[in-house]
Structure formats: C-alpha cells, structure tokens
C-alpha positions as protocol buffer text, in pm:
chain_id: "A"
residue {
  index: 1
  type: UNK
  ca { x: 67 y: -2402 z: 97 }
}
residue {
  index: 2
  type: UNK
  ca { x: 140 y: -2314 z: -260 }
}
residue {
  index: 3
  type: UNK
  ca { x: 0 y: -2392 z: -523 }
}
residue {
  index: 4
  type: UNK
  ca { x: 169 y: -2311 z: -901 }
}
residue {
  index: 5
  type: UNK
  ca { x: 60 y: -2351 z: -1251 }
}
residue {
  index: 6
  type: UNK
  ca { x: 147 y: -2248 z: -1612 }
}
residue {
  index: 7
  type: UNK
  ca { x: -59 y: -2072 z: -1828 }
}
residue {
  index: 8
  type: UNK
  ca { x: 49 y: -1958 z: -2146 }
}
residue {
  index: 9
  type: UNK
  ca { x: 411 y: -1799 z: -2076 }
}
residue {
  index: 10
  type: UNK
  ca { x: 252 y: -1667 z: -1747 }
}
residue {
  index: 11
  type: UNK
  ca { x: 355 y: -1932 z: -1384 }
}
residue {
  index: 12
  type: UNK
  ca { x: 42 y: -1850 z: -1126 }
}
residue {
  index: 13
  type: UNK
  ca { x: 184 y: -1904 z: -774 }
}
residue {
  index: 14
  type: UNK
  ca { x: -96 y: -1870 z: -496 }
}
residue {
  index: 15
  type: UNK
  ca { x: 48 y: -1867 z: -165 }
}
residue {
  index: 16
  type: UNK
  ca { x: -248 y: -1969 z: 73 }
}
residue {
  index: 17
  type: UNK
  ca { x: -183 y: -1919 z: 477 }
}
residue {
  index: 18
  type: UNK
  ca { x: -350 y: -2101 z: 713 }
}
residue {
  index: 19
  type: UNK
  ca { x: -454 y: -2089 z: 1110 }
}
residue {
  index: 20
  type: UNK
  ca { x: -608 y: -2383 z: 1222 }
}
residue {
  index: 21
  type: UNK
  ca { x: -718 y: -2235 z: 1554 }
}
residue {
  index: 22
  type: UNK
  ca { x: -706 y: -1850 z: 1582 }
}
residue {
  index: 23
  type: UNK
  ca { x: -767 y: -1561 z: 1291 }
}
residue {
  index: 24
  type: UNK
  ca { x: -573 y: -1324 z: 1162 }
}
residue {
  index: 25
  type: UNK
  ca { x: -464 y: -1015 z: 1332 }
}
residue {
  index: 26
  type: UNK
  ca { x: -292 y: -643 z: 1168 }
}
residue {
  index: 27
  type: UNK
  ca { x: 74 y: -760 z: 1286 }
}
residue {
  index: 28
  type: UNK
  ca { x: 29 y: -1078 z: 1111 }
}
residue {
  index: 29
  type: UNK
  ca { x: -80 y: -1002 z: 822 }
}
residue {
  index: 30
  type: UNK
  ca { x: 139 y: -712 z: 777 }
}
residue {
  index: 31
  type: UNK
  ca { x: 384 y: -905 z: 806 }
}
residue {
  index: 32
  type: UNK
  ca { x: 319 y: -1164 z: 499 }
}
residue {
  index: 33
  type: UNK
  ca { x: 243 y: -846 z: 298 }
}
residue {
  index: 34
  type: UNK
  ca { x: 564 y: -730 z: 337 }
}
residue {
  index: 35
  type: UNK
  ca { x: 759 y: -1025 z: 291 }
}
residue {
  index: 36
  type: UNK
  ca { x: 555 y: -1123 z: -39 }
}
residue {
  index: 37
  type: UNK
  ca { x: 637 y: -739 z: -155 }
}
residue {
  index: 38
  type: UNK
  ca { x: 963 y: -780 z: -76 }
}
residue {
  index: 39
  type: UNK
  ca { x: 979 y: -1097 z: -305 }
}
residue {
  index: 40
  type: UNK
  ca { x: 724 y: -1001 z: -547 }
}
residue {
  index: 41
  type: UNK
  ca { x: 790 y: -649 z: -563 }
}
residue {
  index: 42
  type: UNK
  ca { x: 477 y: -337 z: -467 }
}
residue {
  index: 43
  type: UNK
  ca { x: 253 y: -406 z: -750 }
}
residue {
  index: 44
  type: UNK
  ca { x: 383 y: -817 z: -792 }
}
residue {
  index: 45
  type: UNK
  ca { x: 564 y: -757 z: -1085 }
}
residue {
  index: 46
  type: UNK
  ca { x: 932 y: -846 z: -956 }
}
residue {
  index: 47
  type: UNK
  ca { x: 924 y: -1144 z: -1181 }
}
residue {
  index: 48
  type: UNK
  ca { x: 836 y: -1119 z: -1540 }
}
residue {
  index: 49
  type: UNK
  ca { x: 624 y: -1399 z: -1625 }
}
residue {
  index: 50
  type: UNK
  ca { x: 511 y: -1493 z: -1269 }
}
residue {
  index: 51
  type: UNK
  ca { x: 195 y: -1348 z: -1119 }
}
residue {
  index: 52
  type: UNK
  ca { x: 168 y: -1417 z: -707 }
}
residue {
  index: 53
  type: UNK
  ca { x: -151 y: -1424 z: -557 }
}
residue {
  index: 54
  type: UNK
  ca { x: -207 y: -1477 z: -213 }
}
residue {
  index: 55
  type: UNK
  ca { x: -481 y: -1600 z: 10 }
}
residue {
  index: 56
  type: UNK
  ca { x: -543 y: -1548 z: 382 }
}
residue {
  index: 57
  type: UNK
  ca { x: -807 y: -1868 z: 561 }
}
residue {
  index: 58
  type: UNK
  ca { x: -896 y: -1935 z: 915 }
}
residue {
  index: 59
  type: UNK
  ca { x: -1160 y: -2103 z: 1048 }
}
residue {
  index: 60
  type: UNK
  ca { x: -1318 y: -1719 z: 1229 }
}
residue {
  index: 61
  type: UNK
  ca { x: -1364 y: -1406 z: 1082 }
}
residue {
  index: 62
  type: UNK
  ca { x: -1130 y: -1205 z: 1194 }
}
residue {
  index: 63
  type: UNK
  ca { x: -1277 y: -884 z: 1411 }
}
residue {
  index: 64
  type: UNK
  ca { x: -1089 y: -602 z: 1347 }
}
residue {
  index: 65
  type: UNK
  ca { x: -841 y: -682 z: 1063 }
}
residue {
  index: 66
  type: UNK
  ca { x: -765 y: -344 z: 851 }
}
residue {
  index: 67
  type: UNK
  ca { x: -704 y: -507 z: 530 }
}
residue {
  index: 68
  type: UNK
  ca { x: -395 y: -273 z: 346 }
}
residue {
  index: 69
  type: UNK
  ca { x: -441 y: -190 z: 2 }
}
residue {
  index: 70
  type: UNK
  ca { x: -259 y: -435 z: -239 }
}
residue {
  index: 71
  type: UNK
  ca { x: -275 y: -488 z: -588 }
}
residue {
  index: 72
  type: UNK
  ca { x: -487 y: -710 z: -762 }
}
C-alpha cells in the first residue's frame, strides 16, 4: 500500500508492506531496502521535494530479523 500526501512543497510517500500470514525474514527485507534505495537514493533524497518512508507489518514478530541501518 501507499499512502501520499502534500505538505508544504514537501509529497510524503509511505510505502507500507504487508504479510498476512508469515513475518518478515533478512532476504526479504533486504530486498525492499534495496529496491526503495535504488529509487529513493541511500539517504532518500533522490527526489527533491519527496520524502519516502517505509513501513514493514505482519501479524508475528519476526525472530531473528537484523534490521540494516537506514536513514530516518
């Protein structure tokens, strides 16, 4: 889902990814990391005047997910 609003001269897009069933595991979420960094650029900044955000839900905690360090 996305979900996009204006503020100011600034477009907030928040990219949310859902499991219905299962939680998230390192491959996975590597993998939307670098596919939003390849879009957004490293620090999100690819775009003046959009800022991404991005949001990671499943209905478990995952276990053993080594969340990467990514911008704020």
């Amino acid at each position: 889902m996305v979900v996009a609003w204006d503020v100011d001269k600034v477009t907030h897009l928040v990219f949310v990814e859902a499991k219905g069933v299962t939680s998230w595991d390192n491959d996975q979420y590597k993998a939307k990391l670098d596919r939003l960094r390849a879009l957004f650029g490293l620090c999100g900044d690819g775009y003046p005047g959009i800022q991404p955000a991005f949001i990671l839900a499943s209905p478990s905690r995952p276990k053993k997910l080594v969340l990467l360090t990514v911008p704020a």
